[in-house]
DOKOLSE-773855 format. One line per 2 residues: number of its first residue (from 0); for each residue z negated, x, y of C-alpha. Coordinates in steps of 0.2 Angstrom, whole numbers, plus 5000, padded with zeros to 4 digits. Layout:
% residues N
NUM> Z:X:Y ~ ... $
This chain:
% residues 583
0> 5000:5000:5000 ~ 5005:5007:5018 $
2> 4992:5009:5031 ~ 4992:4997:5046 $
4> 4984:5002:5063 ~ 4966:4995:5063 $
6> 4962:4978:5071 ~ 4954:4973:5081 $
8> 4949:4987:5088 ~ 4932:4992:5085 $
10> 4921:4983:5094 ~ 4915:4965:5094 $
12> 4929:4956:5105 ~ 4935:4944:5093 $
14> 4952:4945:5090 ~ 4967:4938:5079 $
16> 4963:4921:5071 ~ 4942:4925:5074 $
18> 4950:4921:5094 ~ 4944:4904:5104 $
20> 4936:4893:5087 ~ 4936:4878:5087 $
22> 4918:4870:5090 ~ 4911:4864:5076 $
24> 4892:4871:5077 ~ 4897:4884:5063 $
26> 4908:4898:5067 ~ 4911:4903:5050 $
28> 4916:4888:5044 ~ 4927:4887:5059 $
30> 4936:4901:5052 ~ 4936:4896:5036 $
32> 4945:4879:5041 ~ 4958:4888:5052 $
34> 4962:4899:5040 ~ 4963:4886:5027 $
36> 4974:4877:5034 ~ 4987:4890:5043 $
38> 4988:4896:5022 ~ 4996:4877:5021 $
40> 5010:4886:5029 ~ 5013:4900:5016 $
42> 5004:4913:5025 ~ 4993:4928:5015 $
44> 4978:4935:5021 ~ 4986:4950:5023 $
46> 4996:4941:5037 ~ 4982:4933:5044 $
48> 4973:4950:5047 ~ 4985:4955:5059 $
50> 4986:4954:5081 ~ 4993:4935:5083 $
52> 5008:4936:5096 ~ 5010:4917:5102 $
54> 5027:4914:5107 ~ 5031:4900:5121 $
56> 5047:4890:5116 ~ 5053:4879:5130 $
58> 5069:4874:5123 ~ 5077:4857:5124 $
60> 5091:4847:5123 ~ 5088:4844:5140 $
62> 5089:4862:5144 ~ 5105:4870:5142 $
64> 5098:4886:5153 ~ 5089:4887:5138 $
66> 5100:4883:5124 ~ 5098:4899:5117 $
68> 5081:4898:5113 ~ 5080:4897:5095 $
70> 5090:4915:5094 ~ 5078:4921:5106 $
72> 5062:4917:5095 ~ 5069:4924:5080 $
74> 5072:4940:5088 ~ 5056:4940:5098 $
76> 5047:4938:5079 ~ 5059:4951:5071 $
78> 5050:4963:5085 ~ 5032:4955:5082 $
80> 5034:4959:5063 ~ 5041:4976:5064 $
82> 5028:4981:5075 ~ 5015:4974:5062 $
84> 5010:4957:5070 ~ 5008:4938:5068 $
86> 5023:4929:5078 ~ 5016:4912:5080 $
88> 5030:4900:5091 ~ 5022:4883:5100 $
90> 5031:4872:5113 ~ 5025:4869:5131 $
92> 5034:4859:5145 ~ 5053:4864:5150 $
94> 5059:4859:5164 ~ 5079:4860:5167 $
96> 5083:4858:5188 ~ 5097:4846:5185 $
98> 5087:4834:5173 ~ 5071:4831:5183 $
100> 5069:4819:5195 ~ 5061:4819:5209 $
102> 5063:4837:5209 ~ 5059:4851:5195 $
104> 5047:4859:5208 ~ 5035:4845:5207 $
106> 5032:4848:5187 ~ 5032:4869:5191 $
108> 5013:4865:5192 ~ 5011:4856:5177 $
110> 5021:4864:5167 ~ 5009:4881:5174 $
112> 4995:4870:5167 ~ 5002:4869:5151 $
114> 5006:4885:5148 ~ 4989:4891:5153 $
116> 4979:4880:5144 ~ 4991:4880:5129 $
118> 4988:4899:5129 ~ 4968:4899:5132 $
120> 4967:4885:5118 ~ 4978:4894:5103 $
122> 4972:4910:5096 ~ 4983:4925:5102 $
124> 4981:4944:5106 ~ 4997:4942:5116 $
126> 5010:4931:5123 ~ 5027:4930:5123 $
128> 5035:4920:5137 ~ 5053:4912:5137 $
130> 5060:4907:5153 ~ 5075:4904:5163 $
132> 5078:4891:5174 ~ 5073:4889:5191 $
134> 5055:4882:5190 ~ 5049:4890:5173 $
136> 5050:4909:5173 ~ 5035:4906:5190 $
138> 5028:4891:5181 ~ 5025:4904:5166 $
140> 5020:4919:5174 ~ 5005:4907:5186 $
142> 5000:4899:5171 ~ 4999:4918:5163 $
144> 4991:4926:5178 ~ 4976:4911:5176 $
146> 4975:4913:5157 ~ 4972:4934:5159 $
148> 4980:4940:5140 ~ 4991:4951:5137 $
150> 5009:4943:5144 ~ 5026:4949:5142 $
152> 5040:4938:5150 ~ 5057:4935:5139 $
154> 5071:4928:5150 ~ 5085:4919:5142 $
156> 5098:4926:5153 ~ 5114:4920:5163 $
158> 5129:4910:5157 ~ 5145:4916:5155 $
160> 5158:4912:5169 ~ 5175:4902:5169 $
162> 5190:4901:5176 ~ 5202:4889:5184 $
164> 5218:4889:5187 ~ 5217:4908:5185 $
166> 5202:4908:5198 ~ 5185:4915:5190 $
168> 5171:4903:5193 ~ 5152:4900:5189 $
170> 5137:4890:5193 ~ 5131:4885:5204 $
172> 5140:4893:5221 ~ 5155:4888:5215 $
174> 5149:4870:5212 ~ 5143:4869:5229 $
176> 5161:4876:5234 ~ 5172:4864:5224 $
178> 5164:4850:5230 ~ 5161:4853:5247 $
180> 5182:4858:5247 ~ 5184:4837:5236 $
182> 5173:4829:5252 ~ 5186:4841:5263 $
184> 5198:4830:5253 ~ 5205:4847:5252 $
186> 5207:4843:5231 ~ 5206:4825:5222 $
188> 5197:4818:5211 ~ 5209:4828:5196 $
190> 5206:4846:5199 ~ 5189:4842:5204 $
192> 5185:4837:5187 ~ 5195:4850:5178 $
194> 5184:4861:5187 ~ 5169:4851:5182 $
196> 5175:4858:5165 ~ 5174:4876:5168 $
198> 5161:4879:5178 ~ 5149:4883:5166 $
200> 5157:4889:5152 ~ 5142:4895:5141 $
202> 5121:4892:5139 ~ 5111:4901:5151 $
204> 5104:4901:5169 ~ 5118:4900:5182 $
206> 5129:4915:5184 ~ 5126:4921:5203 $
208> 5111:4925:5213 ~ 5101:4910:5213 $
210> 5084:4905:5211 ~ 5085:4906:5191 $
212> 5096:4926:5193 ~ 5082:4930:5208 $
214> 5066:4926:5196 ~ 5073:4935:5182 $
216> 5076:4951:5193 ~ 5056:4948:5201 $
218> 5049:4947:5182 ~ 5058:4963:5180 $
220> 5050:4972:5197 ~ 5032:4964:5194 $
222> 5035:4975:5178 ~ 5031:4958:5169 $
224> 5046:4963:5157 ~ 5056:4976:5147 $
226> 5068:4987:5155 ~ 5083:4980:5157 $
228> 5077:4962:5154 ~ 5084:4952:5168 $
230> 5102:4955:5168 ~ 5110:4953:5150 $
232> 5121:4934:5149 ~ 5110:4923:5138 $
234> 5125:4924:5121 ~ 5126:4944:5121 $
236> 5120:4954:5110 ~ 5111:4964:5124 $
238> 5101:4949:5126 ~ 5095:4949:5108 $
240> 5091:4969:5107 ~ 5078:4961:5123 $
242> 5073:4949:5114 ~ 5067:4961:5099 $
244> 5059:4973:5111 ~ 5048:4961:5119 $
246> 5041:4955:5104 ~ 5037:4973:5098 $
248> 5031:4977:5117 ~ 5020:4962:5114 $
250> 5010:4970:5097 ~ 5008:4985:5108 $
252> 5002:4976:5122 ~ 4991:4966:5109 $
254> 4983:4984:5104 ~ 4982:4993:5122 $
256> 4973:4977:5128 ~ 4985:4976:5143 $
258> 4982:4959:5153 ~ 4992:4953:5167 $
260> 4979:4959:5180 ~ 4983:4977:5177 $
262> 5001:4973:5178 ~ 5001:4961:5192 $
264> 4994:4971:5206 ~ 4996:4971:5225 $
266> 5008:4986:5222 ~ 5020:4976:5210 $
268> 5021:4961:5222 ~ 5027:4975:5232 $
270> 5041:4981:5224 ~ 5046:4962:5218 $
272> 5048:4959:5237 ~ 5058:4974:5242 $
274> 5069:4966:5229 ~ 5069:4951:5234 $
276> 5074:4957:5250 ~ 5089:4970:5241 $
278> 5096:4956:5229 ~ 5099:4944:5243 $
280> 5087:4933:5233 ~ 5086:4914:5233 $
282> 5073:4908:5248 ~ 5061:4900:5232 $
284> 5056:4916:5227 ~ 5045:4920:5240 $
286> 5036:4902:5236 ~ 5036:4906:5218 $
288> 5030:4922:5222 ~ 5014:4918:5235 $
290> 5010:4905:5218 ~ 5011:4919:5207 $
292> 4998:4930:5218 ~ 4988:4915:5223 $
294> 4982:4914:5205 ~ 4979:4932:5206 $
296> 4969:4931:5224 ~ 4982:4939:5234 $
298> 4990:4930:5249 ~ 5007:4933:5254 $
300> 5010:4941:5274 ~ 5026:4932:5279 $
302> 5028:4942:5294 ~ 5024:4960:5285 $
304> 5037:4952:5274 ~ 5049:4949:5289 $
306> 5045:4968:5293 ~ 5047:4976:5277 $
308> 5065:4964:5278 ~ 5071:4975:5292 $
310> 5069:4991:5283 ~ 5077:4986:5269 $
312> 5095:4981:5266 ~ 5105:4969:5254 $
314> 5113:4980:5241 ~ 5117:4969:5228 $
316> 5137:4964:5230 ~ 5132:4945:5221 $
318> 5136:4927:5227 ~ 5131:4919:5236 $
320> 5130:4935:5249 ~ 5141:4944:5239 $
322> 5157:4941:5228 ~ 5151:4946:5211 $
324> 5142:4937:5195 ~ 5130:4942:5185 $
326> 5138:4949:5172 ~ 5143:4963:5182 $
328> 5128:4964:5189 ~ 5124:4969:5170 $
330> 5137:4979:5169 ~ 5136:4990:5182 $
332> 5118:4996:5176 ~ 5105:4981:5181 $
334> 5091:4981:5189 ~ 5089:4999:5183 $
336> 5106:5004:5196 ~ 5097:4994:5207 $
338> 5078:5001:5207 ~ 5085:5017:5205 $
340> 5094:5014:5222 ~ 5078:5008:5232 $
342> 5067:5023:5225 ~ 5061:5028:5242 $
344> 5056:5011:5245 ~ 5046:5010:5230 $
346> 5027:5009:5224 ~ 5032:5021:5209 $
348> 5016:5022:5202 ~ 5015:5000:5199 $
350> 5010:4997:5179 ~ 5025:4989:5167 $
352> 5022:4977:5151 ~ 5028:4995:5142 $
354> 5012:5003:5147 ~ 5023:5016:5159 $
356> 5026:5016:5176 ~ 5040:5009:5185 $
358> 5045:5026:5190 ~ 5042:5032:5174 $
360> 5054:5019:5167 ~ 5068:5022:5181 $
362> 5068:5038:5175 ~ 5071:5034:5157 $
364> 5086:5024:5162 ~ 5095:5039:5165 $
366> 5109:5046:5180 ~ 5119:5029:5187 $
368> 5137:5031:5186 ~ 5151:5023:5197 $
370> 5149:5005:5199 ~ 5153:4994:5215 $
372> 5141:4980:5212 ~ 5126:4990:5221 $
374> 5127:4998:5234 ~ 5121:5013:5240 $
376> 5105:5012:5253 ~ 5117:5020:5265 $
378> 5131:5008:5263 ~ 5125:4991:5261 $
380> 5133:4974:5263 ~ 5120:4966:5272 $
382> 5110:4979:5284 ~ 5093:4969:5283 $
384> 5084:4961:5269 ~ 5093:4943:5264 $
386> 5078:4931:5272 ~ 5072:4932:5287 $
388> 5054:4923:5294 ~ 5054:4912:5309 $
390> 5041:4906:5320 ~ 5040:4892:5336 $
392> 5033:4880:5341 ~ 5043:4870:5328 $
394> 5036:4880:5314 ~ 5019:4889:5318 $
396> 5016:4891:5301 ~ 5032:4898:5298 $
398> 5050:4894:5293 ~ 5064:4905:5284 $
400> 5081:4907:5284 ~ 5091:4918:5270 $
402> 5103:4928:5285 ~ 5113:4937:5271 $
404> 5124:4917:5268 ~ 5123:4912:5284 $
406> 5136:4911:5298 ~ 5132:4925:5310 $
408> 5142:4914:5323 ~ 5127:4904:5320 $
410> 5111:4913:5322 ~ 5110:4915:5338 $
412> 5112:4893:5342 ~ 5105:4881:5354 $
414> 5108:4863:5348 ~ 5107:4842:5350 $
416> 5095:4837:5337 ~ 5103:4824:5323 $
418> 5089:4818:5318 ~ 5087:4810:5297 $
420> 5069:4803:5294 ~ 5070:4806:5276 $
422> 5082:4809:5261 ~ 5085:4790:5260 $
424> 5092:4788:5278 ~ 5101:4805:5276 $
426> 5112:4798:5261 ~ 5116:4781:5269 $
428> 5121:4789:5287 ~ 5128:4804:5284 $
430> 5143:4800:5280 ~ 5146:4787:5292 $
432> 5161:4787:5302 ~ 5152:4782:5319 $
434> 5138:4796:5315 ~ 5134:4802:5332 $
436> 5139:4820:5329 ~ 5146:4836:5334 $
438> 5148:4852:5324 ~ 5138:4859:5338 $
440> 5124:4847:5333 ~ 5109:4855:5325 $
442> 5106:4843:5309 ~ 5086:4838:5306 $
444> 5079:4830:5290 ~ 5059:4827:5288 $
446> 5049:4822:5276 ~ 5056:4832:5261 $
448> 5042:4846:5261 ~ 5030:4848:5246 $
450> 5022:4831:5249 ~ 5033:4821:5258 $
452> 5048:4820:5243 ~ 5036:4823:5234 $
454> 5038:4841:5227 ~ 5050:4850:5241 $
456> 5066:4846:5233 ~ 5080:4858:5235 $
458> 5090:4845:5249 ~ 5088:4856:5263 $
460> 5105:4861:5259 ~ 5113:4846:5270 $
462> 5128:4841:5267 ~ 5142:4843:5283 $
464> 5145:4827:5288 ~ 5162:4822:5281 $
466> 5170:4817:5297 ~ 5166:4834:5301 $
468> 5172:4841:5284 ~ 5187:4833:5284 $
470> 5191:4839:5302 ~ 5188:4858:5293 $
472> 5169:4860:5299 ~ 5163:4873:5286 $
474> 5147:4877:5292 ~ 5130:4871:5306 $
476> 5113:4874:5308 ~ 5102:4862:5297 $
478> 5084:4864:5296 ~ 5073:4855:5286 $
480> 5053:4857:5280 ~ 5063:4856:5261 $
482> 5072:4869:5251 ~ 5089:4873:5243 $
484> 5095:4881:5230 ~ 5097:4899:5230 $
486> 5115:4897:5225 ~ 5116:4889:5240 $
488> 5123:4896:5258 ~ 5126:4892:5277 $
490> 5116:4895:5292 ~ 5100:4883:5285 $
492> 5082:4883:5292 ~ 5070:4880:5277 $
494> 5052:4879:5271 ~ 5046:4871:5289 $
496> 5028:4874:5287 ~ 5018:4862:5291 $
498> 5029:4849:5283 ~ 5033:4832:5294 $
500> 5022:4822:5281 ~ 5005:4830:5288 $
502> 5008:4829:5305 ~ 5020:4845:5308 $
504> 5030:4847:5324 ~ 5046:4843:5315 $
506> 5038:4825:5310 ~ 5039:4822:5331 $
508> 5058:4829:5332 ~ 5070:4816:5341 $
510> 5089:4814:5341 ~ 5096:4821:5355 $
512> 5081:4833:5356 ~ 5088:4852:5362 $
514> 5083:4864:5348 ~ 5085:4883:5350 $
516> 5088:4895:5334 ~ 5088:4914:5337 $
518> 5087:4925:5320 ~ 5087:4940:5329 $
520> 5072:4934:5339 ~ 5065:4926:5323 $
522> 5064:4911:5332 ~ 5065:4892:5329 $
524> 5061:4882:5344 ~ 5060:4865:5350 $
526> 5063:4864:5369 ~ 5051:4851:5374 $
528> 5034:4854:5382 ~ 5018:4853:5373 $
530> 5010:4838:5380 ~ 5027:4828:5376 $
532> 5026:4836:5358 ~ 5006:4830:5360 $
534> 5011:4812:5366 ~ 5025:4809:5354 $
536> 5012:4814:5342 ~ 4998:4801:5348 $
538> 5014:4786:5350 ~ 5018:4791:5331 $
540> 5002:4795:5320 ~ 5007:4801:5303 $
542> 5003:4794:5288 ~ 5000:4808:5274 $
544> 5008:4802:5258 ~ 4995:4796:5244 $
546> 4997:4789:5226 ~ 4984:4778:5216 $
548> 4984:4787:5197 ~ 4991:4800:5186 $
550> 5002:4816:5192 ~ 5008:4809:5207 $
552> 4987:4808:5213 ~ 4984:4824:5207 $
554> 5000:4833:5216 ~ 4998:4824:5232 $
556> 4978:4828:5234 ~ 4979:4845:5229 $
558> 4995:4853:5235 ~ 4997:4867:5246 $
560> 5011:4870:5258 ~ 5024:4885:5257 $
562> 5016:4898:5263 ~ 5003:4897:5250 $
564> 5018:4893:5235 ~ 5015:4874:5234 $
566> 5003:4876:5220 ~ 4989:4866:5218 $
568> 4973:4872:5227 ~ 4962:4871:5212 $
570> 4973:4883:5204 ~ 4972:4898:5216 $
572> 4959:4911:5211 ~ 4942:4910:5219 $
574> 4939:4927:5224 ~ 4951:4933:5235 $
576> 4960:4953:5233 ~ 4970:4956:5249 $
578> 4986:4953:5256 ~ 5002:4958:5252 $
580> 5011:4967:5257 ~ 4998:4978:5267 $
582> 5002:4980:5285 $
């Protein structure tokens, strides 16, 4: 019989199945029921002696981000079992962003709940977690951060792209695109569905730089996965190789006793936002992000963030700032051509999952090699970070604004406020022939923040108004207290914190109202005086949204706004570490 490493490690931790038993006022016969009952499942002792690995499957049929899911988990357990442990797969919560309605974001905090608990109630040394789509890779890594194990993050990767008529296509720029051109009535209702069809022409998270490609890439900085884990396409056999790694990484981790904790540190938030910065990342990453710390007890600087924006470039040549996929951001090296690019920028010293540094790993990545998908700190394509932080009087908690997609012909805009009250009202008038409206006009819609929706929906990104679409408007400055989509783009005012719904400034916003928006000043204004903003305010008394039972209560009593990630305030950690990043 060969030798296997000792565990638990000596000393009086329990570990393995001995782990979290159940109550039943004798430990020992706890034990002896678990174990029974696992054995039901075919398993040997010898099995059950070894580090459990739990493994977190959010497949489903209403997930095609995640359609390769069961490849991934038989992967993950190959790696588990060559490294000599226990793989142990259980479902939580998946969440897809075009199959949940109101928003995904409003199930991203219980779906955080779920993991966590489903991790702290299970008996495991270590834990595998499979994510891809927008709302689930945070959702996992919150509920991780809470739960304190051992964590390693598996992401299930982009899709492939398509092509029509000889033009490469993915999702979702491209969506957005094509169906901005059809209500142009620059292409019929024929191509417009053949297009449909090719779009997304494989499983996987969409195929350009949003939210899903952007969290992927921040899991990898945080060092909350293996080398090379964010870029392979989700039907490669790159992907798999990952997949293998990160359940032998997990057994290690298991042994080392490595938590999240040691991983997750002011330093890693760090580098994740310098890449955020460098990738022209979608504008939910820094939400998800200030969840993920506030879990942790960090709080998230936005104007440090701004700062540390202006000093660091977008190098990554992807849509929607760029013109590339994802694929070729994979091709070209990954995040390994990338980090190796923003070295001097770098906390090089920040703990992976691998139990090496991040300057350690870049290092074992090797020389880059020629490759026009990142570019070099010398010669970017954007010269300041891809999201800029504004503040007013509109916004004195802050707003943002991803510069990298916008029209520069916009940024520096003063504008007649057309004003929408809420989602409803924006879909029934904005179309409308006799919509009051100018391309000139500065678009305003309230009452779609965190608990005015509820749950922040991604419908900051306002549609141009089809008479103005039709008469070739492309792009105008819209601001919202909502989100969009990182695959998103235009010159679009975002996160207005504090929302309409409490009582924000943007709640008192009237049509005809001069707004002034200048980037470079990191400004967004509204050009009425104080007292009218303080009258208008008295005339119109908010009332803050409220529910009677179930989620709904929960979400709307307990929410935060964006600058403290839209998590639930019971869910932040007590004690509280610092900010980040240090100014």
């Amino acid at each position: 019989m060969t030798d296997k490493p000792a565990f638990p490690p000596p000393d009086d931790t329990p570990a393995g199945l001995r782990k979290g038993l159940t109550h039943y006022g004798d430990s020992g016969f706890s034990l002896f029921l678990r174990k029974a009952f696992i054995k039901g499942a075919g398993y040997t002792d010898d099995a059950l002696e070894r580090p459990v690995i739990g493994i977190v499957d959010t497949g489903s049929a209403y997930n095609p981000c995640h359609g390769n899911a069961p490849q991934l988990i038989e992967a993950v357990k190959r790696g588990v079992m060559l490294a000599g442990g226990l793989p142990m797969d259980f479902p939580t919560i998946s969440i897809h962003e075009s199959f949940s309605q109101p928003t995904s974001m409003y199930l991203r905090n219980l779906m955080s709940i779920d993991t966590e608990e489903m991790i702290r109630a299970q008996p495991m040394d270590a834990v595998v977690l499979i994510g891809g789509c927008d709302k689930t890779v945070p959702a996992q890594l919150m509920g991780a951060a809470s739960a304190g194990i051992p964590a390693i993050q598996l992401i299930t990767g982009s899709m492939l792209t398509g092509s029509h008529r000889s033009e490469r296509v993915g999702a979702c720029t491209d969506c957005r695109r094509y169906w901005g051109r059809f209500r142009a009535e620059e292409i019929d209702e024929h191509e417009v569905a053949a297009v449909n069809n090719q779009l997304v022409a494989s499983v996987g998270t969409c195929s350009v730089m949003g939210t899903a490609s952007t969290m992927a890439c921040l899991a990898e900085a945080l060092g909350m996965t293996v080398p090379g884990g964010a870029s392979p396409p989700a039907v490669t056999a790159d992907r798999m190789r990952i997949a293998e790694l990160t359940g032998t990484h997990a057994v290690r981790m298991a042994h080392a006793r490595l938590t999240v904790d040691q991983v997750l540190t002011a330093k890693a938030f760090e580098n994740a936002m310098r890449v955020l910065l460098a990738i022209g990342g979608s504008t939910n990453g820094i939400v998800h992000l200030s969840a993920i710390a506030g879990r942790l007890g960090f709080e998230v600087d936005l104007q440090a963030l701004d700062r540390m924006g202006r000093e660091t470039p977008v190098l990554l040549d992807l849509k929607p700032s760029g013109q590339h996929y994802m694929e070729d951001f994979h091709k070209a090296g990954g995040m390994a051509t990338l980090l190796r690019e923003l070295k001097p920028l770098l906390h090089l010293d920040a703990l992976t999952v691998t139990g090496r540094t991040l300057g350690e790993e870049i290092e074992a990545a090797g020389p880059g090699f020629t490759q026009d998908v990142v570019r070099p700190l010398d010669r970017p394509i954007y010269p300041q970070g891809g999201i800029a932080v504004l503040r007013g009087n509109l916004a004195p908690g802050g707003a943002i604004i991803k510069q990298s997609a916008a029209d520069a012909k916009l940024m520096e805009h003063t504008g007649r406020a057309v004003v929408f009250e809420n989602a409803e009202e924006l879909a029934r008038r904005i179309d409308a022939d006799d919509l009051d409206v100018t391309a000139d006009d500065i678009l305003v819609l309230k009452n779609i923040g965190p608990k005015g929706a509820p749950g922040m929906p991604e419908a900051g990104y306002i549609p141009i108004p089809k008479k103005l679409a039709r008469a070739g408007v492309k792009d105008m400055v819209r601001i919202s207290d909502g989100r969009m989509s990182g695959t998103a783009f235009g010159t679009i005012v975002l996160h207005v914190t504090p929302e309409s719904a409490i009582g924000g400034p943007l709640a008192h916003v009237r049509n005809g109202d001069a707004i002034r928006l200048s980037v470079a000043q990191r400004e967004i204004s509204l050009l009425v005086s104080d007292e009218e903003l303080a009258r208008r305010a008295t005339e119109q008394p908010v009332n803050v949204p409220s529910a009677e039972r179930g989620y709904l209560k929960l979400f709307l009593q307990t929410v935060t706004q964006a600058d403290q990630g839209v998590d639930f305030d019971f869910l932040r950690a007590a004690s509280h570490r610092g900010t980040i990043p240090k100014a």
